[in-house]
C-alpha positions as CSV (number, residue, x, y, z in Angstrom):
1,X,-48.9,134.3,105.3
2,X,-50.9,131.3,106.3
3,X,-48.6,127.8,106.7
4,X,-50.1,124.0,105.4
5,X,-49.5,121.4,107.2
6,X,-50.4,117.9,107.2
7,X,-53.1,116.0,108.8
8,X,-51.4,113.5,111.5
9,X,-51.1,110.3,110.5
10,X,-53.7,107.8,112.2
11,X,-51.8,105.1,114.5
12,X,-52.3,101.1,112.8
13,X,-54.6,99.7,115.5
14,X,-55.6,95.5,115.2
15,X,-59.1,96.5,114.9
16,X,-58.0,97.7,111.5
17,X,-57.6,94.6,109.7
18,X,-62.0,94.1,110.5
19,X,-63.1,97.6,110.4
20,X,-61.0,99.1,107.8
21,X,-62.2,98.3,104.1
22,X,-58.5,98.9,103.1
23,X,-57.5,95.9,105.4
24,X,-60.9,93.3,105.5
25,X,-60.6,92.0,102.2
26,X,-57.0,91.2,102.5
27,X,-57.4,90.0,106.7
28,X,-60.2,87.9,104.9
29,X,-58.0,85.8,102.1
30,X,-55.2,85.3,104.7
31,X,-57.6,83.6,107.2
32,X,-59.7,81.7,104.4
33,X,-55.9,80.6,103.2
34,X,-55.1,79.6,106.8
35,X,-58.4,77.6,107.0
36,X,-57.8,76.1,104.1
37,X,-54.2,74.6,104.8
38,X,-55.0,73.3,108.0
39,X,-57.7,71.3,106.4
40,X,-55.6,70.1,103.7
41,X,-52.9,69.3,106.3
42,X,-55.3,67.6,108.5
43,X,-56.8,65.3,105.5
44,X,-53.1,64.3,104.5
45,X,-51.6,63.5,108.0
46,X,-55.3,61.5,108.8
47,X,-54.7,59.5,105.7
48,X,-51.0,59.0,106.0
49,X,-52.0,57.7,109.6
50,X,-54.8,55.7,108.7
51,X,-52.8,54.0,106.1
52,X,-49.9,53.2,108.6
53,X,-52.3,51.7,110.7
54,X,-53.6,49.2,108.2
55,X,-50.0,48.5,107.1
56,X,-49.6,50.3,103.9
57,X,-47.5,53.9,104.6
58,X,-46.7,56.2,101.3
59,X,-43.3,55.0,100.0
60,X,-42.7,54.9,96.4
61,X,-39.6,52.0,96.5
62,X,-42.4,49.8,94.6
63,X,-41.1,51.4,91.4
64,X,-37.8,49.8,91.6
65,X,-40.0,46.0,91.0
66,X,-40.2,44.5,87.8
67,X,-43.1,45.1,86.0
68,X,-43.8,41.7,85.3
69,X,-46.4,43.1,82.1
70,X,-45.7,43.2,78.2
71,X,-46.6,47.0,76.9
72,X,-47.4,45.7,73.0
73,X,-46.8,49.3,71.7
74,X,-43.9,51.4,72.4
75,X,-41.2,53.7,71.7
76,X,-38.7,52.9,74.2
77,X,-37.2,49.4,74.8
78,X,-39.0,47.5,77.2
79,X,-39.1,44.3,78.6
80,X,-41.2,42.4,81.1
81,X,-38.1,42.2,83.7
82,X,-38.0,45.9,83.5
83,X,-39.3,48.2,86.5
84,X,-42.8,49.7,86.9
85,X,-41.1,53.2,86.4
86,X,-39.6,52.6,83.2
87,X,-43.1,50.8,82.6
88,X,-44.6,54.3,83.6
89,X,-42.6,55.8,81.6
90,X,-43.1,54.4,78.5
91,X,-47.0,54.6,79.1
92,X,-46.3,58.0,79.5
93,X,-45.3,58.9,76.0
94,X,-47.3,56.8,74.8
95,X,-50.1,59.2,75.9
96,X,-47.7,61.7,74.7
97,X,-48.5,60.4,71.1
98,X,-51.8,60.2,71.1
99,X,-52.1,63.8,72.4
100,X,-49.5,65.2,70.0
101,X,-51.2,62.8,67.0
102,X,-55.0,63.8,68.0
103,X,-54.4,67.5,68.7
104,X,-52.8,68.0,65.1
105,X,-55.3,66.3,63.3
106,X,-57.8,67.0,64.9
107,X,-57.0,71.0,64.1
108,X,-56.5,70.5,60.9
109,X,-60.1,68.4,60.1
110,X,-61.7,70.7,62.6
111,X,-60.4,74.0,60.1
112,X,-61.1,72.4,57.2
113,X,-64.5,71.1,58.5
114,X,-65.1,75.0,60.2
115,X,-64.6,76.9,56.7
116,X,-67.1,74.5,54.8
117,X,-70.2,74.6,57.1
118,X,-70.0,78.1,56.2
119,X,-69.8,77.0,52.1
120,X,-72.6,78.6,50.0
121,X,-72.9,75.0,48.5
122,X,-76.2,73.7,50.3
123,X,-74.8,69.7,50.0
124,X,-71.6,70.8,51.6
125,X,-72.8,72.7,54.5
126,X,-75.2,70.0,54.9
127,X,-73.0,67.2,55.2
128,X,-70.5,69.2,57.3
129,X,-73.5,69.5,59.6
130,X,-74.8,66.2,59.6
131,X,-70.9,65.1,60.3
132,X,-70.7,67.6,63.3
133,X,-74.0,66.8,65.1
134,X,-73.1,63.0,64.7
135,X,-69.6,62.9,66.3
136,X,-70.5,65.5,68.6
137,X,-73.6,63.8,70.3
138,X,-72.1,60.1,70.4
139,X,-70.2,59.5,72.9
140,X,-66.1,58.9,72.1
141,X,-65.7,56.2,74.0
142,X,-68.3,54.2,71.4
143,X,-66.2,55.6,68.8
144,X,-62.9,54.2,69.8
145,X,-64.6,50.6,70.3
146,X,-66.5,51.0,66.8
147,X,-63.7,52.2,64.6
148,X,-61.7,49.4,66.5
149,X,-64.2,47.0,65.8
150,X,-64.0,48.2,61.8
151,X,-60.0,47.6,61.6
152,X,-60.2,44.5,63.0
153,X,-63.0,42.6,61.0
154,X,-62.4,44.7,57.5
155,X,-59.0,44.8,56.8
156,X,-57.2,41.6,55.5
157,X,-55.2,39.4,57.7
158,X,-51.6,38.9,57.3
159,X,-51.8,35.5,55.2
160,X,-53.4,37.6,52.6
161,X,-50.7,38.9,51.3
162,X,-49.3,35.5,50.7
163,X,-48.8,33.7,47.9
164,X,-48.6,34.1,44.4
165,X,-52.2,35.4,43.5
166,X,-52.7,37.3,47.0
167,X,-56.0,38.3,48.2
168,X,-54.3,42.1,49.3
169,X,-51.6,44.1,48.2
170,X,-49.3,46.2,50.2
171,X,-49.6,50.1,49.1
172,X,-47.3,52.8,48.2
173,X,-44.9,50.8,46.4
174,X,-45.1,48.2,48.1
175,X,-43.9,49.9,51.7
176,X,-46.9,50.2,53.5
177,X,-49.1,47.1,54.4
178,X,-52.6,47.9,56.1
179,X,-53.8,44.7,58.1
180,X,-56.8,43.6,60.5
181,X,-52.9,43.7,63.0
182,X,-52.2,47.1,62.2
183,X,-50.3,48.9,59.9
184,X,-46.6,48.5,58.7
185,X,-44.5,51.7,57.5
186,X,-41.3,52.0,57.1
187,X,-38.6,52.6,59.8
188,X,-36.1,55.4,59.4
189,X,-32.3,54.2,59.4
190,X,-28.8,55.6,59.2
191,X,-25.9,53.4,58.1
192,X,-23.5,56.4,59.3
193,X,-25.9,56.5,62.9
194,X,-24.1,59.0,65.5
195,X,-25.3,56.7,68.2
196,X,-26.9,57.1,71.4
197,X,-26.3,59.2,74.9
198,X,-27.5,58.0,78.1
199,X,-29.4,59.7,80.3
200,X,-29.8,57.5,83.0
201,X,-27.1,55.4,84.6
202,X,-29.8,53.5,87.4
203,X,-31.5,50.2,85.2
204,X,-35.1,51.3,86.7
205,X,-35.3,54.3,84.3
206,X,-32.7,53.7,81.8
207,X,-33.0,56.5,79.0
208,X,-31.2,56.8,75.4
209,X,-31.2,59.7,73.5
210,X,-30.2,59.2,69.8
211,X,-28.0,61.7,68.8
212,X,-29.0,61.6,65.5
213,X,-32.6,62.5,66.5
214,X,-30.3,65.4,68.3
215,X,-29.0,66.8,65.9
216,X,-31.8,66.9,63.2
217,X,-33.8,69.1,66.3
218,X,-31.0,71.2,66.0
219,X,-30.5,71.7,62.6
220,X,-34.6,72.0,62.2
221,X,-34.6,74.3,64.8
222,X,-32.1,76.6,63.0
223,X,-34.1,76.4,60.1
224,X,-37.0,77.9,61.7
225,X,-34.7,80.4,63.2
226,X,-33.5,81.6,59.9
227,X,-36.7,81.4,58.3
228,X,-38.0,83.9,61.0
229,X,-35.3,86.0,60.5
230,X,-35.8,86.1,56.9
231,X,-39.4,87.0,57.4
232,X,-38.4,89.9,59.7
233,X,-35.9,91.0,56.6
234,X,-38.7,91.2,54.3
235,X,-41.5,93.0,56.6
236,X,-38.6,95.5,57.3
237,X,-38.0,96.4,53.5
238,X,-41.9,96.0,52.7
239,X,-42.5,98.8,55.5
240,X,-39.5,101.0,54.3
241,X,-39.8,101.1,50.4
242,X,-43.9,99.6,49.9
243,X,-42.5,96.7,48.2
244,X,-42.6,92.9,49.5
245,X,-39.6,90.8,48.6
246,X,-40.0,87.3,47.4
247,X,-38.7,85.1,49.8
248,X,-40.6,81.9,49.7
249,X,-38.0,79.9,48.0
250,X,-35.4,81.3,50.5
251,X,-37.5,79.7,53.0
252,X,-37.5,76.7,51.5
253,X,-33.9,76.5,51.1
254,X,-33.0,77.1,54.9
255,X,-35.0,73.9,55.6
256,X,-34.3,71.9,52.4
257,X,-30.6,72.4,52.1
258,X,-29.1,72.0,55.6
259,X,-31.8,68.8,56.3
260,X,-30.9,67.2,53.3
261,X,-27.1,67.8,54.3
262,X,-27.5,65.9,57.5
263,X,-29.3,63.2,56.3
264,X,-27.2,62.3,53.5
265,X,-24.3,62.2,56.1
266,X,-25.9,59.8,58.1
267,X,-26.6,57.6,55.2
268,X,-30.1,58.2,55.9
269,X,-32.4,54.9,54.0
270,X,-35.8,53.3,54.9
271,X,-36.1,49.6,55.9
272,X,-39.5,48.4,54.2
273,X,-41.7,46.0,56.2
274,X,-41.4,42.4,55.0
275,X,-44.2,39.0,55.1
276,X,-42.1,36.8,56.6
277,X,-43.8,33.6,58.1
278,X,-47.2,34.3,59.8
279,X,-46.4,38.0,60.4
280,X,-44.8,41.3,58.8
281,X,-41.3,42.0,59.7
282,X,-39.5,45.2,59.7
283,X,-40.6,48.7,59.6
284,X,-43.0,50.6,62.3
285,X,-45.9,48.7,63.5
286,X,-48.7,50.7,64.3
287,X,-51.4,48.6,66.0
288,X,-54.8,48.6,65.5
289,X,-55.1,50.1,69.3
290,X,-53.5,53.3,68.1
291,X,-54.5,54.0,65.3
292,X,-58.5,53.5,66.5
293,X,-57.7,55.4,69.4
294,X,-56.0,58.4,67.4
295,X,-58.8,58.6,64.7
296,X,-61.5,58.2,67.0
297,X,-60.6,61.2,69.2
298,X,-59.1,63.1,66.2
299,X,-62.7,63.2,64.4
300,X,-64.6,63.5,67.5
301,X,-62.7,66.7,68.7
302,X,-62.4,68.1,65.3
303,X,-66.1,68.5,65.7
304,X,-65.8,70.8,68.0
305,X,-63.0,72.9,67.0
306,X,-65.4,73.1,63.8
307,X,-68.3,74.5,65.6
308,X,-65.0,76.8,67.1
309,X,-64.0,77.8,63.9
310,X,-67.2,78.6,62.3
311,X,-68.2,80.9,65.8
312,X,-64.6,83.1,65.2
313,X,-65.4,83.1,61.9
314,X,-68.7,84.9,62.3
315,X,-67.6,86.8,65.0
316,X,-65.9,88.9,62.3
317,X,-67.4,91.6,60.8
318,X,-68.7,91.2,56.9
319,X,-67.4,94.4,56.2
320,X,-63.9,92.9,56.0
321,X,-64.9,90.7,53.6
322,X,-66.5,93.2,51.2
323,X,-63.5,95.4,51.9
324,X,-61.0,92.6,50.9
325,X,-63.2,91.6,48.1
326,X,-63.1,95.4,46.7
327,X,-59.6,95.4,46.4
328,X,-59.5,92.0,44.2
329,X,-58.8,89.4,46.7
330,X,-59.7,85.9,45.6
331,X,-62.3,84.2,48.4
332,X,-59.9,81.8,49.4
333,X,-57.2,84.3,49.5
334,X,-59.6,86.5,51.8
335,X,-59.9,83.8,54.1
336,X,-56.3,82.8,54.5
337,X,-54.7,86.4,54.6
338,X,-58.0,88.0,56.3
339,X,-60.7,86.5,58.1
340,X,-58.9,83.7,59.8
341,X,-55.8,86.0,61.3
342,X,-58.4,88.2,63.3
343,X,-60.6,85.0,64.2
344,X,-57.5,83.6,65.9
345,X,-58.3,85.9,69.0
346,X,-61.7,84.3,69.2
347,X,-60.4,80.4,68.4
348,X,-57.6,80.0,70.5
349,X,-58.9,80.3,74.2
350,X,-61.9,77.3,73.5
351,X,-59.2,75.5,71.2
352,X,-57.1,75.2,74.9
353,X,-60.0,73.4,76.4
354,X,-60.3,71.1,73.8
355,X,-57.3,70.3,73.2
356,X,-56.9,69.4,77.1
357,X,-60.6,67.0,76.8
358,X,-58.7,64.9,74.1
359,X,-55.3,64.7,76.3
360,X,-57.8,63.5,79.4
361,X,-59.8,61.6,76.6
362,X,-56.7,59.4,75.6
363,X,-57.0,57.8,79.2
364,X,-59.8,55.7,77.5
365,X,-57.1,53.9,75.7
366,X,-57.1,50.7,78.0
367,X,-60.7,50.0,76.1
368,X,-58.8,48.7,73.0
369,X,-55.9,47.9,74.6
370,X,-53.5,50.6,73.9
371,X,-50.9,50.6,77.0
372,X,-51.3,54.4,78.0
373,X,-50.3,56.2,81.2
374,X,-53.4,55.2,82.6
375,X,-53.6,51.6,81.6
376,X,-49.6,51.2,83.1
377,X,-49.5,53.1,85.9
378,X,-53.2,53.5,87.0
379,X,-54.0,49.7,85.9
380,X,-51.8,47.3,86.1
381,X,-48.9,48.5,88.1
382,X,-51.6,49.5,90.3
383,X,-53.3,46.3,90.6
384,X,-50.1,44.6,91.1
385,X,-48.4,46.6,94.1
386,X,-51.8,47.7,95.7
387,X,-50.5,51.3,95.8
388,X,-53.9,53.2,95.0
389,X,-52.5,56.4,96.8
390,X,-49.6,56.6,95.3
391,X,-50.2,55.7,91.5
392,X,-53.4,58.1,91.4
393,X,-51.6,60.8,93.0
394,X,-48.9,60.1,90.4
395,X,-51.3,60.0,87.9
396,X,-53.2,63.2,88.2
397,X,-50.1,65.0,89.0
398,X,-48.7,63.8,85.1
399,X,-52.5,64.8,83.6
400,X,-52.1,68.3,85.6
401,X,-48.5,68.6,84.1
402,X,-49.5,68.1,81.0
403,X,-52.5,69.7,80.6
404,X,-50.6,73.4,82.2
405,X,-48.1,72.6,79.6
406,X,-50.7,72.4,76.5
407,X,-52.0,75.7,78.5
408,X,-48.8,77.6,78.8
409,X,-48.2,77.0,75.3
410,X,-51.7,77.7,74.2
411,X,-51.4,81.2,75.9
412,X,-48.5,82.1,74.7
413,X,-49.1,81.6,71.2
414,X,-52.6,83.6,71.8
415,X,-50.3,86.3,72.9
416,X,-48.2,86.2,69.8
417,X,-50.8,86.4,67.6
418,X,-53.7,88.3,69.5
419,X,-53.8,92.3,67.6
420,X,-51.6,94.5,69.2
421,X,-53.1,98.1,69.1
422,X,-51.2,101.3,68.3
């Protein structure tokens, strides 16, 4: 009977982590990481030094100042006495709204635009190219400053609407008023309002959260909650018994009923804008600034996602279509319920990146005006304190936050809706 035993085990030796290919690569990261932090250590203590020498160290108590600047469009109170971080601040969402606005309509044209370049109508696949090609190969920056240029000089002035044979007439009923100063809409209002919350006790960053904005998150968010749930109800019975159950107007309902609960217990009403003197009164202004800004990168963009669209389109196989056409689906049906689901997988990883140029885009705002992140705290706040460090540092470190946030989100609705295998 013969006995097995095991080889020794070799002794760990330094010359290991060189000569060893189960060590090198890793010995190899670990000094290249090394190398690398020294350097970046190095560049920041040389520049904190050299900055101390000419009298300017890094401190950030500059954002406890007053601003001393008017921000013309914004959704936070804000006055020229306040401090260049609550000046920040509101530039910051207002690059928050031009993101959120471009990115959504922006989608939506760049779908719709998608689906018809690949119309069996020659004029509309024509036009949908010549609209592509065009946006695409101009650059956006002369489309904010042209579309600017068109609200300003073609829409009526204010003092049109005056009088008792006016030259222009508001819209809508009367609530909406388009002018070469932007457009008036009306305001939301609750007579029974639940108030507001602060945030913030310090006066350099005071914040208010309305709590009726609170709660209508909340109620909208259980909405969707039960809507999913009733979703997952029917997809259970369609996979036990064959049959789908109809649950659109369920749907409905979860977001109807409860919304229109809350509102009318707030004494929800609109306040219509009003001419009074040489200006409209009441309402939501939107300027001329952001609007231009928000169409200009919403149909350049869209462009894009288009040519997007139409790729994940063809990416799928024409044998679905057929197939789906055998079984009696309508061609628009087929497209809803089958092509676009599995062109998802190919749309949504170059959708990401376009959706971060337009965020990145948006810091071209200061060319019509518009009182962004970039024209507060990497303009004017900047000019005034003479902080360049500190204010670009801030600023690409609110560009990089945002753009991993469109990212993470991005990803993880890929991963929702990417096909699972069995």
């Amino acid at each position: 009977m013969t006995t097995l035993t095991d080889p020794p085990k070799e002794q760990f030796r330094l010359s290991m982590l060189l000569y060893d290919t189960r060590y090198r690569s890793a010995t190899i990261q670990v000094i290249a990481l090394i190398g690398f932090m020294l350097l970046a250590a190095w560049i920041i203590s040389n520049t904190i030094n050299n900055l101390a020498a000419l009298g300017k160290p890094v401190e950030f108590g500059f954002f406890g100042e007053p601003a001393s600047y008017d921000i013309n469009q914004r959704l936070l109170e804000y006055t020229s006495r306040d401090t260049h971080l609550r000046a920040a601040f509101v530039g910051l969402l207002n690059t928050l709204v031009v993101a959120v606005l471009g990115c959504v309509t922006a989608t939506i044209l760049g779908v719709i635009i998608g689906v018809l370049r690949l119309s069996h109508n020659w004029i509309v696949a024509r036009l949908m190219t010549v609209y592509v090609e065009m946006f695409r190969n101009v650059p956006v920056l002369l489309w904010i400053v042209f579309i600017m240029a068109i609200l300003i000089e073609t829409l009526p002035a204010p003092r049109a609407f005056r009088g008792e044979n006016p030259e222009a007439g508001m819209i809508l009923g009367d609530s909406v008023a388009v002018t070469n100063r932007g457009v008036y809409v009306p305001e939301f209002l609750f007579s029974n309002s639940l108030g507001d919350i602060h945030l913030f006790g310090t006066s350099s960053l005071r914040f208010d959260v309305s709590l009726d904005l609170v709660a209508f998150l909340i109620v909208l968010g259980g909405a969707i909650w039960a809507s999913r749930w009733i979703k997952h109800r029917a997809d259970h019975v369609q996979e036990k018994t064959g049959d789908r159950p109809v649950t659109w107007w369920q749907r409905v309902a979860v977001f109807v009923v409860p919304l229109g609960i809350l509102l009318y217990a707030l004494g929800f009403h609109l306040g219509y804008p009003e001419l009074k003197g040489f200006n409209f009164k009441g309402g939501t202004h939107m300027r001329n600034s952001l609007i231009a800004l928000w169409i200009a990168l919403s149909l350049y963009t869209a462009a894009f996602i288009a040519e997007i669209v139409r790729a994940g389109i063809m990416a799928i196989s024409k044998g679905q279509t057929e197939a789906a056409a055998a079984l009696g689906l309508r061609q628009n049906r087929i497209m809803n319920l089958v092509i676009l689901p599995q062109a998802l997988r190919v749309i949504i990883p170059p959708l990401i990146s376009n959706y971060l140029n337009l965020t990145k885009n948006s810091s071209l705002a200061i060319a019509v005006g518009y009182m962004d992140i970039t024209g507060t705290l990497g303009g004017i706040t900047m000019n005034q304190t003479g902080r360049e460090l500190e204010c670009v540092l801030l600023l690409m470190l609110v560009y990089l936050a945002i753009s991993l946030t469109i990212s993470a989100v991005m990803n993880w609705y890929n991963e929702s809706v990417k096909l699972k295998e069995r």
